[in-house]
C-alpha positions, -999 to +999 in steps of 0.1 A: +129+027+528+131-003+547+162+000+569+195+021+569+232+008+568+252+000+538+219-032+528+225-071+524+202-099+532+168-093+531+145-120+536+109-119+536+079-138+556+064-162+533+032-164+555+027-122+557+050-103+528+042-069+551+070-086+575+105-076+562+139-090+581+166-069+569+202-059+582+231-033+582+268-046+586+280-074+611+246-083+624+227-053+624+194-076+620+156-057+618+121-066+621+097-039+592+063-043+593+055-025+564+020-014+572+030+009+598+071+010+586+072+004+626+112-012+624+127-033+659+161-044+660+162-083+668+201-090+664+212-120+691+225-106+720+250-128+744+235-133+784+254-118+809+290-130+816+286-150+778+314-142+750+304-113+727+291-133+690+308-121+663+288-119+631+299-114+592+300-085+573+271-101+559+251-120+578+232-151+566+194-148+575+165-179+559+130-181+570+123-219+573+105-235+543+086-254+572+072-224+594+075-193+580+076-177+616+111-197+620+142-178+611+178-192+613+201-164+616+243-169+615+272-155+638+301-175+651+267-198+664+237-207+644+208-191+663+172-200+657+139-178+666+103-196+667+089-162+672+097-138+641+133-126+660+117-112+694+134-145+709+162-168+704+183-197+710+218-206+702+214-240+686+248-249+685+286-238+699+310-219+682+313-237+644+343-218+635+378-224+640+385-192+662+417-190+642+439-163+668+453-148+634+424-143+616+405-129+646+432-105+651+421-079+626+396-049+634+367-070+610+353-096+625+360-127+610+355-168+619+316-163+615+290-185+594+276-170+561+255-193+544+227-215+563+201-235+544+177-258+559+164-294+538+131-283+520+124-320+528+129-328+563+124-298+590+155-292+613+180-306+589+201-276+585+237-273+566+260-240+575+291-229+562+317-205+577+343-180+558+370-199+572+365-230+555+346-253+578+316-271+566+285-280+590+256-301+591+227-310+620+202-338+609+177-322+646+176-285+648+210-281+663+209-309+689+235-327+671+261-316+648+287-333+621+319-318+608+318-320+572+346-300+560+372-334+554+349-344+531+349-315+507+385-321+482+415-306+500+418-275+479+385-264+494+399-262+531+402-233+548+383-213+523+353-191+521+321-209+519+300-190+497+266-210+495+252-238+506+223-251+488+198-278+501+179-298+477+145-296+467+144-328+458+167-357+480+171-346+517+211-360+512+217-341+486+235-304+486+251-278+470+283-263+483+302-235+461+336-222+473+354-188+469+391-183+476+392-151+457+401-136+490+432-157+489+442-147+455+428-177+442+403-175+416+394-210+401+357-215+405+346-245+429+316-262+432+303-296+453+277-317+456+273-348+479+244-371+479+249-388+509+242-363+530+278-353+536+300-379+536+317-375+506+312-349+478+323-345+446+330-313+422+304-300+396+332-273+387+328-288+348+335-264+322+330-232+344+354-207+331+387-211+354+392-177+366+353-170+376+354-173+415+315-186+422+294-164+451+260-185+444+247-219+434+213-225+432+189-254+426+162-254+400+128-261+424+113-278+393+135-294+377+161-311+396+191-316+371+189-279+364+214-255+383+223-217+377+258-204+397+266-169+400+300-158+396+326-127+398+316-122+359+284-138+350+256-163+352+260-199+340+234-228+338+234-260+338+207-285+329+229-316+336+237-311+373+271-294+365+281-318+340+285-287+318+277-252+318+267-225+296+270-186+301+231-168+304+227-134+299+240-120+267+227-083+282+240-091+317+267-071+324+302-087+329+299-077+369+296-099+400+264-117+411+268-119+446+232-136+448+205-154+426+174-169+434+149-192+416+113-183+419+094-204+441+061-198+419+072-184+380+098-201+355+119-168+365+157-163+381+160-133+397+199-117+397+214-095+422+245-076+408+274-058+424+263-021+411+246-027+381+214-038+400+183-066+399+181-087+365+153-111+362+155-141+334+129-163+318+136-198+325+110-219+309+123-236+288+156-245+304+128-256+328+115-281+304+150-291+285+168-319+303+195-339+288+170-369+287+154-352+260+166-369+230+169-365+192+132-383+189+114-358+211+102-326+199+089-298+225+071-265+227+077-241+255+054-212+259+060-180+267+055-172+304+037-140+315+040-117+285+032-084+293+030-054+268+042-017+276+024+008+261+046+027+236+037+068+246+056+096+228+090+094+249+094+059+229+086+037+251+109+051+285+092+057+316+097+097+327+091+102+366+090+139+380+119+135+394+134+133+356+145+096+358+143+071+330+144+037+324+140+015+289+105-006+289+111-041+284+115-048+245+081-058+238+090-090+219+078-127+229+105-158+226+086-195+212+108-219+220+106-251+202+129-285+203+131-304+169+135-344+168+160-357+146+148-363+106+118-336+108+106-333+076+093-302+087+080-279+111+056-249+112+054-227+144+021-205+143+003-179+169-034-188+167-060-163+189-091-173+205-113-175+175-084-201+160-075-173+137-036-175+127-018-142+138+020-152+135+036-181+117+070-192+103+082-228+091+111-238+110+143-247+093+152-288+093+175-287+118+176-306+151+179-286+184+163-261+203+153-233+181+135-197+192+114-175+170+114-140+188+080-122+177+072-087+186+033-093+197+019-081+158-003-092+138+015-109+105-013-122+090+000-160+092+015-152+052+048-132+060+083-148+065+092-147+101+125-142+113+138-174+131+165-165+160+187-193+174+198-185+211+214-150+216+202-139+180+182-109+177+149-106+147+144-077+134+107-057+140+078-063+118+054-032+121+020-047+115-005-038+139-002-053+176-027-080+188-048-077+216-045-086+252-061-123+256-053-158+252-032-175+225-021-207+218+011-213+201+012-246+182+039-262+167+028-288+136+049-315+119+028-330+094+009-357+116+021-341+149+006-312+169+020-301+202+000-268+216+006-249+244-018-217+257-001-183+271-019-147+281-011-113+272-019-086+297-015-053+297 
């Protein structure tokens, strides 16, 4: 247990992962160190004779991608600490509206809850507010422009969900929008280049009754993006020119967050109640829309790992009688196919160049996936060939060993090989 309260952000030191800032409702903000599970509040406090800060429900905290020891934290102010929380300094006034109505209620309300700073340019911070307001400062909070004309007018005065700096151009960001709240559930997502002076809408094809809570940037590959909404996960891999639903096991709840992992081809999905999901990303990753009907690709797997089947059938039994399914034990090859292949073979070969899974591909152009369950086939069986969201059925031949494999797709005069591990 690392802090009490009913849980939202959590954010971790990048520099030190024993150093955990975590929080309870409307600011309750901590300090864990985890080697001695010593826990010190560090939630702003005003000076004497200052206005009390009013903070969100949820409260936006980020660790600078600059200096790990720099934490941005969000009330009605932004508020910044050099000095893991023991200190800090309200970098700006109040960036809300203070509307009189909406702080008339017992929850507090006109308070920022998204901050991101540029993983580009240190200081240059965007903040958005949950009533509507849109903010951006180019210096650590010295100076500050109002964005929020700039988003299209049916974003005003709505909840500002996420905002999302870019990885790769300092002007560019992500902003996604919920009015749920207001009975409005069209989904709404921005994106302005020129570093807020005008945006423009990435909503595409997003479903229309799917409010959006997240929107994320791929760090690898710049025109992929993943939103999470009231419902689902969606992807794009042409900057929201269109979008396609993820997750055929994912249940149909609300993400409330997402995250891209800094270091593994890997989302990682936060749920309302139905808890963390983690998805291979690889090859979305690798597809763009620039690759054409000319180019073929192989994508390998990423980190396989195999679980021990044991006599409860492969669920894990703690004493305390809980259960849980092991992951299913089967590997996705992902390969794309130029137009007018004559044809295509996609083969498992161990160390000692020894085939251990193959299957010809059918003619078709597109991205096709072959799901194999880590055993041997002998390289003379017909594999089952899966297109996306199909399921192959389980071969029982005996499972290959932990190691290094390549996986090597061949069209005639054309090899394309890629190397993978198993661990155990």
């Amino acid at each position: 247990k690392v802090s009490g309260g009913d849980g939202f952000y959590v954010c971790v030191d990048a520099s030190d992962p024993n150093i955990v800032y975590s929080e309870s409702q409307f600011g309750g903000l901590g300090r864990t160190d985890l080697r001695t599970m010593e826990r010190k509040s560090i939630q702003p406090r005003p000076g004497k004779g200052e206005a009390a800060y009013r903070f969100n429900w949820m409260s936006p905290i980020v660790s600078s991608p600059h200096n790990p020891q720099l934490i941005w934290f969000g009330g009605n102010k932004l508020f910044r600490s050099f000095d893991r929380g023991d200190n800090w300094k309200a970098v700006s006034d109040d960036l809300t509206t203070r509307d009189a109505t909406k702080l008339a209620g017992n929850v507090p309300h006109c308070t920022i809850t998204t901050i991101s700073e540029s993983p580009l340019r240190p200081g240059y911070v965007w903040v958005g507010t949950d009533d509507g307001l849109l903010w951006m400062t180019p210096d650590g909070g010295r100076s500050w422009r109002n964005l929020t004309d700039a988003l299209p007018s049916g974003a005003h005065g709505l909840w500002v969900s996420r905002v999302e700096a870019s990885h790769f151009d300092a002007g560019r960001c992500y902003v996604s929008v919920t009015g749920y709240r207001e009975d409005m559930h069209e989904p709404m997502v921005f994106v302005t280049d020129d570093y807020g002076l005008s945006f423009r809408s990435i909503t595409g094809d997003l479903p229309r009754n799917e409010p959006v809570n997240v929107v994320r940037e791929d760090p690898r590959n710049e025109d992929l993006l993943f939103v999470g909404t009231e419902l689902g996960v969606y992807a794009s891999t042409s900057r929201g020119g269109s979008w396609i639903r993820m997750g055929e096991k994912l249940p149909r709840v609300a993400v409330h967050d997402l995250i891209v992992h800094p270091r593994d081809p890997e989302v990682v999905i936060a749920t309302h109640g139905r808890g963390m999901w983690v998805a291979d990303v690889c090859a979305l990753e690798r597809w763009t829309d620039a690759s054409n009907s000319q180019t073929a690709m192989l994508v390998p797997p990423h980190r396989v790992r195999r679980f021990p089947q044991g006599p409860t059938g492969g669920y894990t039994v703690t004493p305390r009688r809980a259960e849980g399914a092991n992951p299913a034990g089967d590997v996705d090859l992902c390969a794309l196919l130029p137009e007018g292949a004559d044809k295509a073979r996609l083969r498992v070969v161990d160390v000692l160049g020894k085939e251990v899974f193959g299957v010809d591909l059918p003619k078709d152009r597109g991205l096709h996936v072959v799901r194999w369950n880590m055993r041997q086939t002998g390289g003379n069986r017909d594999g089952i060939i899966a297109r996306v969201r199909q399921m192959g059925r389980r071969m029982q031949q005996r499972p290959v060993a932990a190691g290094t494999y390549r996986v090597e797709l061949d069209m005639g005069d054309e090899r394309l090989v890629e190397k993978f591990e198993i661990v155990r």
